[in-house]
LOSEVO-241465 format. One line per field, with one value per residue (C-alpha): y, z, x. Coordinates in nm, 4 decimals, decimal comma. Each point is the difference from the previous one (the first is absolute). Last residue first. Example, Ala and Ser with C-alpha at 12.3 -4.5 7.8 and 13.67 -1.06 7.14 Angstrom:
2
y <- [-0,1060|-0,3440];
z <- [0,7140|0,0660];
x <- [1,3670|-0,1370];
# end
This chain:
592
y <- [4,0849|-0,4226|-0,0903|-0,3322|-0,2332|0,0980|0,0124|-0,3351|-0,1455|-0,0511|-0,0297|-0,2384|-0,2105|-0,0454|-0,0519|-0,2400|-0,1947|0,0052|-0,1337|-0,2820|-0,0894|-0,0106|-0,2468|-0,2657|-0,0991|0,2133|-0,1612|-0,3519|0,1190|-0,0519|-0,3485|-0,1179|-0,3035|0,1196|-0,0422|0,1926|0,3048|0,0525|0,1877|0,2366|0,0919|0,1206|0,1952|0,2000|0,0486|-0,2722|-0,2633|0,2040|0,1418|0,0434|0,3295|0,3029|0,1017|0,2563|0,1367|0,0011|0,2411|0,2145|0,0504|0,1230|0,2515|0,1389|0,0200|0,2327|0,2227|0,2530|0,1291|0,2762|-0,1544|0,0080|-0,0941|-0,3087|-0,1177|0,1220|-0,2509|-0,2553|-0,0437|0,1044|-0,3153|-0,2302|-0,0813|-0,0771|-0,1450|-0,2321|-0,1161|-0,0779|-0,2108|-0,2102|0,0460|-0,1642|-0,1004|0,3831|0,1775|-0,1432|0,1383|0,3394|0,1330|-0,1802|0,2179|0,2934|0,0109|-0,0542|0,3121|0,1705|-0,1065|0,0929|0,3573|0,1028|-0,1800|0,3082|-0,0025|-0,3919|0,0262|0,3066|-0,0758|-0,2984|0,2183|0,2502|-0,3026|-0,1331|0,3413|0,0890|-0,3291|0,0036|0,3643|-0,0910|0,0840|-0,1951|-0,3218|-0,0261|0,0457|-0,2836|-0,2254|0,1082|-0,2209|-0,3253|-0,0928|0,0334|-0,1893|-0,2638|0,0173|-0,0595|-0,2704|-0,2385|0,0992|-0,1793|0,0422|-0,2334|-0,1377|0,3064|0,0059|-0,3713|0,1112|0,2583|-0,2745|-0,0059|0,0229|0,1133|0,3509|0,1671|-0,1687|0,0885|0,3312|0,1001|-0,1157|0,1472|0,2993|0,0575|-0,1144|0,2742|0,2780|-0,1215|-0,0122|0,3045|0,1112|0,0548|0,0324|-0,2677|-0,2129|-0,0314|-0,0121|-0,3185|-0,1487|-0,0361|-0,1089|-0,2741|-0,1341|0,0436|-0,2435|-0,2803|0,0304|0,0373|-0,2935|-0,2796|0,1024|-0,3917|-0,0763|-0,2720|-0,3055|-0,1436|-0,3203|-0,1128|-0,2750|-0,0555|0,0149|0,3317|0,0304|0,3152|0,0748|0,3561|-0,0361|0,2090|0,1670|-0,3153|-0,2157|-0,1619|-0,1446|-0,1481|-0,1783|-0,1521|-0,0789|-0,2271|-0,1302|-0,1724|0,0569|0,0853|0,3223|0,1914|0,3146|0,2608|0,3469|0,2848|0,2185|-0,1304|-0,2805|-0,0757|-0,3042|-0,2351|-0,2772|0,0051|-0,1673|-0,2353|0,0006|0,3645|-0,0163|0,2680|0,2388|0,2523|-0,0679|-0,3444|-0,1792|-0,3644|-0,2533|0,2353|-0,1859|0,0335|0,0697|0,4121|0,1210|-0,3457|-0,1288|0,3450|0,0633|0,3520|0,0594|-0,3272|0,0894|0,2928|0,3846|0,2676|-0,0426|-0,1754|0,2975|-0,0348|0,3388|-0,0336|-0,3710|-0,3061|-0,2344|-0,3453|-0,3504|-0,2657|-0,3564|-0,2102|-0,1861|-0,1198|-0,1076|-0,1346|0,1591|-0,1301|-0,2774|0,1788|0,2879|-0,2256|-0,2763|-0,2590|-0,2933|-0,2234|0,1887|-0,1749|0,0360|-0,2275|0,0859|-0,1241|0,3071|0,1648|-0,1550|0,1141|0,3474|0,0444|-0,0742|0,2246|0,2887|-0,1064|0,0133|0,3605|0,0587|-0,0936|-0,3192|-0,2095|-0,2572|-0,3359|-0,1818|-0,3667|-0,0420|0,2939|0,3867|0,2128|0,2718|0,3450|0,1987|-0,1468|0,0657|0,1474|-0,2140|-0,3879|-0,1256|-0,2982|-0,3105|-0,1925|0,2737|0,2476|0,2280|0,3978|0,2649|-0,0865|0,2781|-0,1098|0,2125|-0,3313|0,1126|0,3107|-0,1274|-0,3799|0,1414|-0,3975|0,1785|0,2479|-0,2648|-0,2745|-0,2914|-0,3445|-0,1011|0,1738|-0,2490|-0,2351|-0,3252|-0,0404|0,1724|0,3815|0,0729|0,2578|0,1699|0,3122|0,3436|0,2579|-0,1654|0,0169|0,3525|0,2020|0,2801|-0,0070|-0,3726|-0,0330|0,2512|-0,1789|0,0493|0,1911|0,2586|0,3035|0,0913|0,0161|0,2644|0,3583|-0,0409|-0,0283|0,1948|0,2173|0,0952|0,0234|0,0289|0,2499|0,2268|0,0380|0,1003|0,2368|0,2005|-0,0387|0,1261|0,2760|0,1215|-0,0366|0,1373|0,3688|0,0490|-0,1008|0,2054|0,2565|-0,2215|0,0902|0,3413|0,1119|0,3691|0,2185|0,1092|0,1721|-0,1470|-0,1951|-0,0411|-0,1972|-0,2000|-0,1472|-0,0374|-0,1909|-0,2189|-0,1083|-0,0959|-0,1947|-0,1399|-0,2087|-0,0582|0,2944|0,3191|-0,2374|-0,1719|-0,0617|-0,3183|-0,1880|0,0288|-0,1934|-0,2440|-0,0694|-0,0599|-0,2366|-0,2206|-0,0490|-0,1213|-0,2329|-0,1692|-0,1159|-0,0879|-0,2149|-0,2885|-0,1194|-0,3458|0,1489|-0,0672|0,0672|0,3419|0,1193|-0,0828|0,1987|0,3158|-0,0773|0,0385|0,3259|0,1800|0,0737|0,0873|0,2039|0,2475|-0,0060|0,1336|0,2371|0,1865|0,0285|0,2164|-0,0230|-0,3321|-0,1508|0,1235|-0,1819|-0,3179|-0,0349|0,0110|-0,2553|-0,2518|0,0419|-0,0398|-0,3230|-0,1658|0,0465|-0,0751|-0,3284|-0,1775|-0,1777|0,3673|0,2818|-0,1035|-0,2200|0,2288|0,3200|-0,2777|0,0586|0,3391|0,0752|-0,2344|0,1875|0,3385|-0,0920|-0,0779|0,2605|0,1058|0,1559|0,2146|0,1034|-0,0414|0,2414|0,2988|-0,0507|0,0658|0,2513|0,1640|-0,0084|0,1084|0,3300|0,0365|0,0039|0,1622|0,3447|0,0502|-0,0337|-0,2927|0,1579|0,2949|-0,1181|0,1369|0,2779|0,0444|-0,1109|0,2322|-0,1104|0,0010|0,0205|-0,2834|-0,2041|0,0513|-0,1173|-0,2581|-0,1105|0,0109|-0,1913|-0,2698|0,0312|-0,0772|-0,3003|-0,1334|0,0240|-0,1970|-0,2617|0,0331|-0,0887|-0,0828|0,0448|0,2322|0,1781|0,0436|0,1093|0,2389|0,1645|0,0105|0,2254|0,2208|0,0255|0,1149|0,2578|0,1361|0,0698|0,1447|0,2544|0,1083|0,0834];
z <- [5,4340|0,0437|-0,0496|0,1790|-0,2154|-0,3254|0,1657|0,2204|-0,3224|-0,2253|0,3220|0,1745|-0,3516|-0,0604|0,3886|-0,0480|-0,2431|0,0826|0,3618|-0,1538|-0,2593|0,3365|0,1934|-0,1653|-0,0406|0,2910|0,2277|-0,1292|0,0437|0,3581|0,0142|0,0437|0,2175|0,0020|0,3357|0,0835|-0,1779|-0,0039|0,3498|-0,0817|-0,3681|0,2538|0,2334|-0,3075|-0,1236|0,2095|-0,2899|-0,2520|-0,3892|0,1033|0,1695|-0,1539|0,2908|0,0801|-0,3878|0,0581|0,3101|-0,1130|-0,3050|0,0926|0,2207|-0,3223|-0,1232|0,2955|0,0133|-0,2534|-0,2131|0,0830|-0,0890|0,2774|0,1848|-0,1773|0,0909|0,3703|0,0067|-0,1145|0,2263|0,2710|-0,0823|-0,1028|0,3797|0,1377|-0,3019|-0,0023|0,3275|-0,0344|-0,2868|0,1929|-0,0644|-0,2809|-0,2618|0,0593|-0,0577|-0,4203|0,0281|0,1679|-0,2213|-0,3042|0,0683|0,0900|-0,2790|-0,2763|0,1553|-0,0518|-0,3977|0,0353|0,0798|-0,3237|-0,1010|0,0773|0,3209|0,1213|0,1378|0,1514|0,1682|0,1528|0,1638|0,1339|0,1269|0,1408|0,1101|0,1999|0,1385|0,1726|0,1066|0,3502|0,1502|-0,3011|0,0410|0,3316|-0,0390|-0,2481|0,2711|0,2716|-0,1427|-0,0049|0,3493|0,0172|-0,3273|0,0881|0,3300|-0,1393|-0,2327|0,2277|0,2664|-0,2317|0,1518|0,0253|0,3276|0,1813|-0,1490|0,1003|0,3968|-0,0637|-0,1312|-0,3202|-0,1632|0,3491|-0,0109|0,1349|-0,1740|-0,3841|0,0857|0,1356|-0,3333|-0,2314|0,2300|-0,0309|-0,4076|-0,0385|0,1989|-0,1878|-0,4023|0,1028|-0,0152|-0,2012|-0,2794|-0,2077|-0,0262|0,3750|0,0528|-0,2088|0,1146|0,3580|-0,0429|-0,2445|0,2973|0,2372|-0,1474|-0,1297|0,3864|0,1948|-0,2128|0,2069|0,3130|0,1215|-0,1447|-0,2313|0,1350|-0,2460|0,1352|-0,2263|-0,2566|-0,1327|-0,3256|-0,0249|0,0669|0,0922|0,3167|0,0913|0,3511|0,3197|-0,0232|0,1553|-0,1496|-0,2037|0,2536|0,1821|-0,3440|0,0055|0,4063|-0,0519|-0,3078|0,2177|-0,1081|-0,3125|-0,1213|-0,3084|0,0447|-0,2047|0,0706|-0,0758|0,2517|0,1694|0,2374|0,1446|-0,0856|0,3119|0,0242|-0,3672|0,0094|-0,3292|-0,2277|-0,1894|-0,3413|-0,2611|-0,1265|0,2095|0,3255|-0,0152|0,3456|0,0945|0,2388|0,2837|0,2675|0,1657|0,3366|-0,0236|0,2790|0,0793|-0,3237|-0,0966|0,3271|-0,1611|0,1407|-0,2101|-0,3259|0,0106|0,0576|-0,2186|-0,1413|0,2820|0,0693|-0,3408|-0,1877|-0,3084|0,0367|-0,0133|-0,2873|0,0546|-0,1941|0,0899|0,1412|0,1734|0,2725|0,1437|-0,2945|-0,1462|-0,1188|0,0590|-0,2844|-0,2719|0,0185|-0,0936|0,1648|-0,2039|0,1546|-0,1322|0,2327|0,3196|0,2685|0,2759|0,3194|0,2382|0,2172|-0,0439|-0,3809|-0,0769|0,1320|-0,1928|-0,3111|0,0559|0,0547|-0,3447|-0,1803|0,1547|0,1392|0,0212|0,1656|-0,0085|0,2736|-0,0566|0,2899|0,0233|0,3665|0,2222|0,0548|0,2909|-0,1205|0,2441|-0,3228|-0,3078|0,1827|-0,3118|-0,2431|0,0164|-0,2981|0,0872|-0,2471|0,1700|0,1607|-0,2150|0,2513|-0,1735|-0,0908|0,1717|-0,0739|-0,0256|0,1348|0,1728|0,3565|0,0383|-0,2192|0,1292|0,3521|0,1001|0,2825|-0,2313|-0,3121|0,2712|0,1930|0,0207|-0,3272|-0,0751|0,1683|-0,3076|0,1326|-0,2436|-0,2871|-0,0794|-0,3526|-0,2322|-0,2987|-0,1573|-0,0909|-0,0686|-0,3842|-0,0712|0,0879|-0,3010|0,0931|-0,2564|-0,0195|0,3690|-0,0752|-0,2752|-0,3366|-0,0807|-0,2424|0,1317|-0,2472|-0,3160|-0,1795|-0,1000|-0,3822|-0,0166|0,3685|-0,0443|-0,3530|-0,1011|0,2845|0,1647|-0,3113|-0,0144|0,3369|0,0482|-0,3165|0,1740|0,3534|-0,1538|-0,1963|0,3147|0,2288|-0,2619|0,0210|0,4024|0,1994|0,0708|0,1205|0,3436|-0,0438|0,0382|0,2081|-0,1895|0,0207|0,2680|0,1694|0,2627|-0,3045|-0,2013|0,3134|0,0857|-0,3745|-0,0139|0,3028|-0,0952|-0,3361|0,1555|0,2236|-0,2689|-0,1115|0,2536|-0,2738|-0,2434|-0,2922|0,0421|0,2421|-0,3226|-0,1502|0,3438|0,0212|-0,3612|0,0310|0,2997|-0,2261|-0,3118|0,2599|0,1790|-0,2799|-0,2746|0,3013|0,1551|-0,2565|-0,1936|0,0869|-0,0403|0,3682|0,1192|-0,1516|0,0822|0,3558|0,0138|-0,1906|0,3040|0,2625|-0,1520|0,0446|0,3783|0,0267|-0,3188|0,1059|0,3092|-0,1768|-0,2617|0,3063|-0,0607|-0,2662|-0,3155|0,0838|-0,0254|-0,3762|-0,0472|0,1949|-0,2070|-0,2755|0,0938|0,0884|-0,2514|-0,2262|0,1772|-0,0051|-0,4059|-0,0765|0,2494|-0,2164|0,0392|0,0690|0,2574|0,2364|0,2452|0,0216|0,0588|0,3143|0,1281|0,0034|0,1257|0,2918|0,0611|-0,0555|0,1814|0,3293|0,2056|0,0929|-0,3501|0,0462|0,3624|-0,0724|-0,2517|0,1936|0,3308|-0,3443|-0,1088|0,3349|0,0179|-0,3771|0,0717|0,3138|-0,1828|-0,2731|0,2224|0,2155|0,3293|0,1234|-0,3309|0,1675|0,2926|-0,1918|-0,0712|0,3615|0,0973|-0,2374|-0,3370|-0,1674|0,3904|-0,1050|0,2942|-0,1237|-0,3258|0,0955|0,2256|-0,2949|-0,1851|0,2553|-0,0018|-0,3866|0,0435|0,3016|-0,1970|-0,2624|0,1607|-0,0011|-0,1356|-0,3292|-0,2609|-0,2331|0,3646|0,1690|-0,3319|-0,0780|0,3875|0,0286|-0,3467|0,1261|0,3369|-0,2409|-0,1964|0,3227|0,1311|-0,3322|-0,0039|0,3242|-0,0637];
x <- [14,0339|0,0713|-0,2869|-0,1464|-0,2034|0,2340|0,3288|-0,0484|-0,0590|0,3323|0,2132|-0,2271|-0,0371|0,3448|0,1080|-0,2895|0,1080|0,4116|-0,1207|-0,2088|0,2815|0,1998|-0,1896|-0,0282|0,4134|0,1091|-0,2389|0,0764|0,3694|-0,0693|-0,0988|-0,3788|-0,0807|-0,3984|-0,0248|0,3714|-0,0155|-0,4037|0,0065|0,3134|-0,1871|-0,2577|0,2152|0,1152|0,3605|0,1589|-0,1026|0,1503|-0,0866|-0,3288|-0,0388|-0,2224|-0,1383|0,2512|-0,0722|-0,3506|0,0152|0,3307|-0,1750|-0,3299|0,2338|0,1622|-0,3307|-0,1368|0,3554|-0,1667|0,3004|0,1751|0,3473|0,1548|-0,3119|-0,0759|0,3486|-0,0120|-0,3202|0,1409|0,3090|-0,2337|-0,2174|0,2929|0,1368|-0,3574|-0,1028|0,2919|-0,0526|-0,3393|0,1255|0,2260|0,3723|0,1920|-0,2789|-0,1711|0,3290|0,0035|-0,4086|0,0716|0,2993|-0,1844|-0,3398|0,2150|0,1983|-0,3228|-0,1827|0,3546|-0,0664|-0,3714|0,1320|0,1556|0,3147|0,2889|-0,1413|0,0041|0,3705|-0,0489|-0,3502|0,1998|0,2814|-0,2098|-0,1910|0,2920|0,0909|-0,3251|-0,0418|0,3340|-0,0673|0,0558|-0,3371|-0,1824|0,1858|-0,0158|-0,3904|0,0289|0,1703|-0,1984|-0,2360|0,1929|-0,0660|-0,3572|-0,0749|0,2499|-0,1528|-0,3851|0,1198|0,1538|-0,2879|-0,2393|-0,3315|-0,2260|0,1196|-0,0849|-0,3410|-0,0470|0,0520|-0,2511|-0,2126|-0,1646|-0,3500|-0,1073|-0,1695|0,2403|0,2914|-0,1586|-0,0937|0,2976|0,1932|-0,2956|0,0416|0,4278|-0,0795|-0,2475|0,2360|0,3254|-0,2071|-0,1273|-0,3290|-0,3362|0,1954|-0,1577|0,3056|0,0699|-0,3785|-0,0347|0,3368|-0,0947|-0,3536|0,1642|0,2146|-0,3101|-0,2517|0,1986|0,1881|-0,3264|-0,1224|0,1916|-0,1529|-0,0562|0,3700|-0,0530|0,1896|0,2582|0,0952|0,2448|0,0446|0,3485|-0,0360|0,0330|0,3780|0,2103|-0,0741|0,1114|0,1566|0,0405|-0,3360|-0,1391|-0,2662|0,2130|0,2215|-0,3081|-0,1255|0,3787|-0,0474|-0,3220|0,1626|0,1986|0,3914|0,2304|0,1142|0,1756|0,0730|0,0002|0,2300|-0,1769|0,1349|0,2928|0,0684|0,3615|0,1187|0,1492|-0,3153|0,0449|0,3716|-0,0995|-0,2736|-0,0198|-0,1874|0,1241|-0,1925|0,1278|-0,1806|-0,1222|0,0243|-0,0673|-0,0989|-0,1383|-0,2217|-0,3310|-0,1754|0,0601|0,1870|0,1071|0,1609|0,1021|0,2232|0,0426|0,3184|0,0367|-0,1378|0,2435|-0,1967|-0,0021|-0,3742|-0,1753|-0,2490|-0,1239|-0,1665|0,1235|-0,0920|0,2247|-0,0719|-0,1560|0,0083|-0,1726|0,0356|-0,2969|-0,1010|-0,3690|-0,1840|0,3399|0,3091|0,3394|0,0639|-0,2664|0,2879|0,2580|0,2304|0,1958|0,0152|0,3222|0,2066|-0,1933|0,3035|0,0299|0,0634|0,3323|-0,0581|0,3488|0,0230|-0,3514|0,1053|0,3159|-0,1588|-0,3003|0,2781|0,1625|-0,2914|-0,0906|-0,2895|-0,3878|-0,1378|-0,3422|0,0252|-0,1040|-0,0921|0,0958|0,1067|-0,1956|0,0946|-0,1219|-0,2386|0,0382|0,1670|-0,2399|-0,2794|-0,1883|0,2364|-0,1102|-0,1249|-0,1985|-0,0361|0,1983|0,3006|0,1194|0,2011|-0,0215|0,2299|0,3309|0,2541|0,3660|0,2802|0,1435|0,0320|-0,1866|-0,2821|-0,0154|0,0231|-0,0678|-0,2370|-0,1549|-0,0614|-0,1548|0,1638|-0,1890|0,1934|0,3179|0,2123|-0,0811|-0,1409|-0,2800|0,0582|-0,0156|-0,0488|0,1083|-0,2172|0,2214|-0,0318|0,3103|0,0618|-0,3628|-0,0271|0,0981|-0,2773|-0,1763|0,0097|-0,0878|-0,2910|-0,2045|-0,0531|0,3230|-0,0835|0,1381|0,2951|-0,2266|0,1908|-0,2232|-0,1297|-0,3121|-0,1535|0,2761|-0,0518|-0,3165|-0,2414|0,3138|-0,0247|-0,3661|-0,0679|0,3197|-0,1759|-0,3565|0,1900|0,2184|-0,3191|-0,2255|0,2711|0,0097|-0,3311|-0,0017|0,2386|-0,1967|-0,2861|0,0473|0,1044|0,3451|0,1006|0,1934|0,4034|0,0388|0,2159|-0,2113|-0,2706|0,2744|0,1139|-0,3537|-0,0393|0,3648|-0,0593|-0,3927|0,1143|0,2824|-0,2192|-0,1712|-0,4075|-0,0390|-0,0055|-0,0850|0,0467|0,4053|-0,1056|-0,0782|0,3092|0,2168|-0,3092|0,0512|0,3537|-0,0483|-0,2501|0,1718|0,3179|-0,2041|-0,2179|0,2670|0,2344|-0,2887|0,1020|-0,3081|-0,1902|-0,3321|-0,1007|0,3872|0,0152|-0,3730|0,1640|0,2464|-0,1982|-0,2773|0,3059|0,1239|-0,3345|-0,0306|0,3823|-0,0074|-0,3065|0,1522|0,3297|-0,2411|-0,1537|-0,3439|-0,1954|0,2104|0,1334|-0,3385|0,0283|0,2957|-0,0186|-0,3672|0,2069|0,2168|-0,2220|-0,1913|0,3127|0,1024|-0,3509|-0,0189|0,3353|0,0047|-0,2930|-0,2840|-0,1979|0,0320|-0,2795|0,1995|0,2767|-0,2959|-0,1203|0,3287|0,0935|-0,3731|0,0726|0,3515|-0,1832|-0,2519|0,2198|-0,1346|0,3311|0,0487|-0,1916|0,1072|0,3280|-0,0512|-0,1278|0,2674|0,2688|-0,1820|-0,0096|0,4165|0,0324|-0,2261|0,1942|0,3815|-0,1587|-0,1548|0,3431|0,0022|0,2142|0,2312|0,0513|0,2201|0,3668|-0,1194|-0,1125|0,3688|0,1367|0,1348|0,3652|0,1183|0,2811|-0,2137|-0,3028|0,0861|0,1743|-0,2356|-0,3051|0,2385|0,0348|-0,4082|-0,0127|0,3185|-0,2587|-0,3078|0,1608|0,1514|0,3512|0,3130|-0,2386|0,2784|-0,2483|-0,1700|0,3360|0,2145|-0,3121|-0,0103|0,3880|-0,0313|-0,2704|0,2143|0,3315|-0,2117|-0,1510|0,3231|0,1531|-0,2941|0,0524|0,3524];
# end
């Protein structure tokens, strides 16, 4: 009976994560209830995960790369390697995306992303080449690159923290690396030519109102003399509330008015710079007896100046305003600008924004004083997603306690001199104590998203164990494989893992596969070791979707991809390497 219980929660936990009822650390902790409540684990079962050696490891390695990364030389060394790479696009695009990779290895591969993916949009508009050649290269070497190493992924750091629970072996830090290198050099050459050549240019607009589709939602209209609008500002004629119109800026002379846009009382013959509907703008030049400029068509050049500008943003991992409207928000106050646009599945979203709930990865496109842009960017809230918008990047006065630390920490991991958890728990200590980041920045760091799907998924496997679940799927899988020689079950369990990984996220996978795998190996006395190597590259393995890897999430909507893109790229890539995995992960780990 137990079994049939856990069977029907795994299968509310893949319908929640694929249809997104959810977020995802709230479908892994519903599960965790379930399970708890079913009695399928006990409550210390159930409160292993806050303890367990990954879940810490990937909770100091996060506090470890934001403090590399929030030094800002990787952004500046981004940059001035775009400026290097030759006349052309090829040669700055596959620096760029090489570098992605191997920085990947070391830091986590979704920072690694965040930092990198504005220099990729950028090398796109300088060479005149649509982003979506860029974006897409660029997340799936992040995703290969992160296979390397024991911490280049916390997959890798799930399934060896799970493998040594069981029994299985403890990972070294470099374990993972013969077999990464050929993936990654192999991964390398495919994406430089295909992707990069032959990947649709759906991101080529060359400036943001196009992208967007903005020129029908942005008009000029005047206010003449004698209009009842004039002497009253845009709160006290409750232009918004009233009209659903959003008043951008009041072009009066040669001044652009936007700063004190709310408190600044109109005058006869100021133009005022309006988004909305057509039919909405209609309705308010008849009610105020404007006139409407439709011959002006209004572009990026239009609304920025030295002291306004438009960009485009995407919401953090990490954002506190993920699953909140736009107007519990109160956007325009909170954070001094407005919201013209949303792009979430490709698709620009113009009208009802103030009543869309935010999700992860969704880009916005804002307008305000660039003041209150560069302010936006220099919260964890937002990942900016221009460079040529110039920042204030201010070197951290400890900036080298990061550089120094972060290869500290992998140096004695991979000499033996400790663990991978205790160096990572003292390169994290170190690195707040002695001021190269704030506690309160440490917090921040971390992505909680992660660290509870990690927590509340555990039990999952352990559920799996107790009830014999594990036992008879692997039973099962072993069977299936025998009369084929072990390389053939090797083979099962790679595509069993990789097909689950594009549903669920890969951390869940591994958690779900490693038992599965392990039960294999042993009913068929083989060494479970490989059949854990497997689990780990074959989780990785996710290209075919963008909900497969939180990276391929970030690229979806600046690089205007669709999802059969994914499909279309991504699965010679996943054939390759479930080719090559299958084929090697025999000969660098035995299977006797």
């Amino acid at each position: 009976m137990d079994i049939w219980i856990l069977v029907a929660v795994i299968v509310f936990t893949f319908l929640a994560f694929s249809f997104e009822w959810l977020r995802i650390d709230a479908v892994a902790l519903s599960s965790l209830g379930l399970l708890l409540l079913f009695g399928l684990v006990t409550p210390q079962e159930a409160i292993r995960g806050f303890s367990n050696d990954a879940v810490i490891t990937v909770m100091m390695m996060f506090i470890l790369s934001y403090g590399l990364t929030h030094t800002g030389l990787i952004d500046r060394f981004g940059q001035k390697l775009a400026q290097l790479s030759g006349h052309t696009h090829w040669a700055a695009a596959i620096a760029l995306i090489l570098v992605c990779g191997v920085l990947s290895a070391f830091i986590n591969n979704t920072a690694a992303l965040a930092i990198l993916m504005p220099v990729g949009i950028q090398i796109g508009k300088h060479y005149g080449v649509s982003p979506s050649r860029i974006l897409l290269p660029l997340s799936y070497l992040s995703i290969i690159g992160g296979t390397c190493t024991l911490i280049g992924t916390s997959t890798n750091l799930l399934v060896a923290s799970m493998s040594a629970e069981y029994g299985y072996g403890a990972f070294s830090m470099f374990e993972f690396l013969a077999l990464g290198l050929i993936l990654l050099v192999v991964g390398f050459t495919y994406i430089v030519f295909v992707p990069m050549r032959r990947l649709p240019d759906r991101a080529r607009a060359s400036d943001l109102t196009t992208k967007y589709q903005l020129s029908s939602f942005l008009t000029e209209v005047q206010v003449p003399e004698g209009s009842s609008l004039v002497g009253n500002n845009v709160v006290d004629a409750h232009i918004n509330e009233r009209f659903r119109l959003t008043v951008l800026e009041i072009l009066r002379g040669e001044e652009r008015i936007a700063v004190e846009l709310r408190s600044t009382p109109m005058q006869g013959g100021d133009l005022l710079i309006v988004e909305g509907r057509m039919d909405d703008i209609v309705s308010f030049r008849d009610h105020y007896g404007l006139r409407l400029r439709t011959e002006t068509k209004i572009g990026d050049r239009d609304l920025s100046d030295q002291n306004n500008i438009m960009a485009e943003i995407q919401l953090s991992p990490v954002s506190r305003v993920t699953g909140s409207t736009i107007r519990e928000l109160d956007f325009r106050r909170r954070f001094g600008c407005f919201v013209l646009a949303l792009n979430r599945t490709g698709e620009p979203i113009r009208e009802k924004l103030a009543h869309i709930v935010l999700h992860n990865w969704d880009t916005l496109l804002v307008f305000g004083p660039r003041s209150r842009i560069e302010a936006l960017y220099e919260t964890e809230d937002f990942i900016p997603l221009q460079q040529d918008v110039k920042l204030r990047l201010v070197i951290p006065r400890r900036w080298w306690l990061a550089v120094v630390i972060i290869p500290i920490v992998v140096i004695v991991a991979a000499t033996g001199v400790t663990s991978i958890l205790k160096a990572s728990i003292l390169g994290a200590v170190a690195l707040i104590v002695f001021g190269g980041i704030s506690v309160q920045q440490a917090y921040e760091a971390i992505n909680w998203t992660v660290i509870f799907l990690l927590v509340g998924i555990l039990p999952m496997g352990i559920a799996m164990e107790k009830t014999g679940l594990a036992e008879m799927i692997g039973e099962t899988i072993a069977n299936a494989g025998a009369d084929y020689g072990p390389w053939a079950v090797i083979a099962l369990v790679y595509l069993a893992t990789a097909l689950l990984s594009e549903i669920v996220s890969n951390n869940s996978t591994a958690v779900l596969m490693v038992p599965i795998a392990g039960t294999a190996a042993a009913s068929m006395g083989l060494d479970p070791k490989p059949f854990m190597m497997t689990v780990a590259f074959a989780a990785s393995a996710s290209f075919l979707t963008p909900m497969g890897y939180q990276t391929n999430a970030m690229v979806f909507g600046p690089g205007g991809y669709r999802f059969m893109d994914y499909v279309k790229f991504g699965a010679p890539l996943k054939i390759v390497f479930c080719v090559l995995s299958v084929w090697l992960i025999p000969v660098f780990w035995p299977l006797t």
